[in-house]
GUBA-756477 format. One record per residue (C-alpha): residue in three letters; x, y, z; residue number from 0. Coordinates in steps of 0.1 Angstrom, whole numbers, plus 5000, padded with zeros to 4 digits. Example, Ala and Ser with C-alpha at 12.3 -4.5 7.8 and 13.67 -1.06 7.14 Angstrom:
<atoms>
aa, east, north, up, i
ALA, 5123, 4955, 5078, 0
SER, 5137, 4989, 5071, 1
</atoms>
This chain:
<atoms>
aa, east, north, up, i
UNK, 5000, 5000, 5000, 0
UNK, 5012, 5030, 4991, 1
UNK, 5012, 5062, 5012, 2
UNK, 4994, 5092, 5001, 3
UNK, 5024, 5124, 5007, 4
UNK, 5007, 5150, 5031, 5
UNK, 5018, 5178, 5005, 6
UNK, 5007, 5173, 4974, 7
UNK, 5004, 5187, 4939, 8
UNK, 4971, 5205, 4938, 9
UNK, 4944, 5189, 4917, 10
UNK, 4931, 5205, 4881, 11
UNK, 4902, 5216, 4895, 12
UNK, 4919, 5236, 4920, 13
UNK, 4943, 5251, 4894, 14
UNK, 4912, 5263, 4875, 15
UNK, 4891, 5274, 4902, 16
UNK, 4923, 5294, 4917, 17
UNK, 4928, 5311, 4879, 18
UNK, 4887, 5317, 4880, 19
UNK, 4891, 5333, 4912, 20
UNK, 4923, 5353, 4904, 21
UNK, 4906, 5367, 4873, 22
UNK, 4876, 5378, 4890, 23
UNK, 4892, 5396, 4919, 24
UNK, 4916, 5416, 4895, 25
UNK, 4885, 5426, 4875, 26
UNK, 4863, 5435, 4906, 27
UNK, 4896, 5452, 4918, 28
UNK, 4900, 5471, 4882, 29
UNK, 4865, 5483, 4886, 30
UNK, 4867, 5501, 4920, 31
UNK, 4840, 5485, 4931, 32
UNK, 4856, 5485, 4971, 33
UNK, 4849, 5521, 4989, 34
UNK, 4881, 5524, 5005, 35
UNK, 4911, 5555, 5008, 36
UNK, 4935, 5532, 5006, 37
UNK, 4928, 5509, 4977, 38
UNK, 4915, 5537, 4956, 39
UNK, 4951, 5551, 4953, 40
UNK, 4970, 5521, 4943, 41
UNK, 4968, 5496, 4912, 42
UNK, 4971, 5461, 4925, 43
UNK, 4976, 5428, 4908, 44
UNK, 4972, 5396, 4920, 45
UNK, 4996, 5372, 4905, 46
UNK, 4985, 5341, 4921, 47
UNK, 4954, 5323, 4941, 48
UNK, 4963, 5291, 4956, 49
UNK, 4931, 5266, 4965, 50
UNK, 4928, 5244, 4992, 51
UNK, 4910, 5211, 4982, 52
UNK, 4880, 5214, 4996, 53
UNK, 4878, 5247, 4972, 54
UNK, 4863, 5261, 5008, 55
UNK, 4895, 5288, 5013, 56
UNK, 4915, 5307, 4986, 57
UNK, 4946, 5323, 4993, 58
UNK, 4948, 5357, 4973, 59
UNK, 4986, 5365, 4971, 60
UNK, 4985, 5402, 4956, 61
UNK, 5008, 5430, 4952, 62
UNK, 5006, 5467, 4951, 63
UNK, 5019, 5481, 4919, 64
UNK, 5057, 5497, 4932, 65
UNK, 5053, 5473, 4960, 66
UNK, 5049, 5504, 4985, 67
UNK, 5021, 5497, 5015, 68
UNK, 5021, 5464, 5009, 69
UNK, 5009, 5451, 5039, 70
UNK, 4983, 5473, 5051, 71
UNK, 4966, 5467, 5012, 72
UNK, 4963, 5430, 5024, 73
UNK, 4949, 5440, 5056, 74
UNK, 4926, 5464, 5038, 75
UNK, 4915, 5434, 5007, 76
UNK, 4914, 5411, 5048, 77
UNK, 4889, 5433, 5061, 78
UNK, 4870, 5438, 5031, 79
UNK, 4870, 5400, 5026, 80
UNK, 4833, 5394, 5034, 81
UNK, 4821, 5421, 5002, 82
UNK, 4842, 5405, 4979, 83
UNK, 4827, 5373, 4986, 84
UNK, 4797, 5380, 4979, 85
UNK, 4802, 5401, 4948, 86
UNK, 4824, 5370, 4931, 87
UNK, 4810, 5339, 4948, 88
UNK, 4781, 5341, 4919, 89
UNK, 4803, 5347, 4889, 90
UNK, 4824, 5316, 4903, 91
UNK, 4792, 5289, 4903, 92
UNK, 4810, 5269, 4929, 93
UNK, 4785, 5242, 4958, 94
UNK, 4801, 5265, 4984, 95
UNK, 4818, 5303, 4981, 96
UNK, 4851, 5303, 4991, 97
UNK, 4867, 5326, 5019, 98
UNK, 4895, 5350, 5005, 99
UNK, 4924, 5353, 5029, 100
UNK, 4943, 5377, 5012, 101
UNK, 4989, 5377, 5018, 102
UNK, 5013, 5400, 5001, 103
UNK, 5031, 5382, 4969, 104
UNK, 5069, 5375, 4979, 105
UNK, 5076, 5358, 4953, 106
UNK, 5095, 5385, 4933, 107
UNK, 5117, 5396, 4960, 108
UNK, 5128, 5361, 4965, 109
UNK, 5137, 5357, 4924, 110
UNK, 5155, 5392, 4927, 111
UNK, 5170, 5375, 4955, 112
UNK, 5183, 5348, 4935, 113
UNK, 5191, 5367, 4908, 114
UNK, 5216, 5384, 4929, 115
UNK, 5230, 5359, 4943, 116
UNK, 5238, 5342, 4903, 117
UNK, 5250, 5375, 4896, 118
UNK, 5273, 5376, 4925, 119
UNK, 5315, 5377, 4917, 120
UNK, 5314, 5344, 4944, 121
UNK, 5288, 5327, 4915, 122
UNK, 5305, 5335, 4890, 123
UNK, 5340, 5331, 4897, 124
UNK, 5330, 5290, 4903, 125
UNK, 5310, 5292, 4865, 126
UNK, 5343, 5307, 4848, 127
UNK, 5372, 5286, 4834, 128
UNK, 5391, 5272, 4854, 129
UNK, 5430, 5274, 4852, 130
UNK, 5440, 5247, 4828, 131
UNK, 5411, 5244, 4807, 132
UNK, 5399, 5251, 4772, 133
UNK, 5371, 5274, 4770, 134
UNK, 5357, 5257, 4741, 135
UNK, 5343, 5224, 4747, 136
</atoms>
């Protein structure tokens, strides 16, 4: 018998439903349709929406455009998480709407991150030649 990992791939479905749900919360976002200071004065995106299995809970990762007040835009989407339920949860045609908890994206800071660090002299000293070799293979 073999053991089912406890982290696993997510399924299709919740691939699709997480790209149904990103789409709609960028659009509902693009409209304005939130009354509130803060998020009438910045452009976000939302670059990914992760699904748990159940499809009960979506985890909105989203990022201010310039990256500025990052955190207190995902405490503002947090607070307004019950309105944007309800304005998306009929668009989505789902058995039950989803809860939105809503995170600041990281994910770009990490690959500029690793960027620098493949751009570093220490990198690229260890991808040069090395004494005694050809450079041409």
């Amino acid at each position: 018998m073999v053991k089912k990992a406890s982290i696993s791939a997510p399924s299709q479905r919740m691939l699709r439903v997480g790209e149904r749900v990103r789409h709609e919360i960028a659009a509902l976002l693009q409209r304005g349709e939130i009354i509130d200071p803060l998020l009438e004065t910045v452009t976000v995106t939302v670059p990914e929406v992760r699904m748990t299995p159940d499809l009960k809970l979506a985890n909105v990762y989203i990022m201010p455009l310039g990256g500025e007040n990052a955190e207190a835009v995902a405490s503002a989407l947090n607070a307004h998480a019950r309105f944007i339920r309800g304005r998306i949860a009929p668009a989505l045609d789902l058995k039950y709407a989803p809860q939105f908890r809503f995170y600041v994206d990281v994910t770009f800071d990490e690959y500029g991150r690793i960027d620098e660090l493949l751009r570093s002299d220490r990198v690229q000293r260890d991808l040069g030649p090395r004494d005694g070799e050809d450079d041409e293979i």
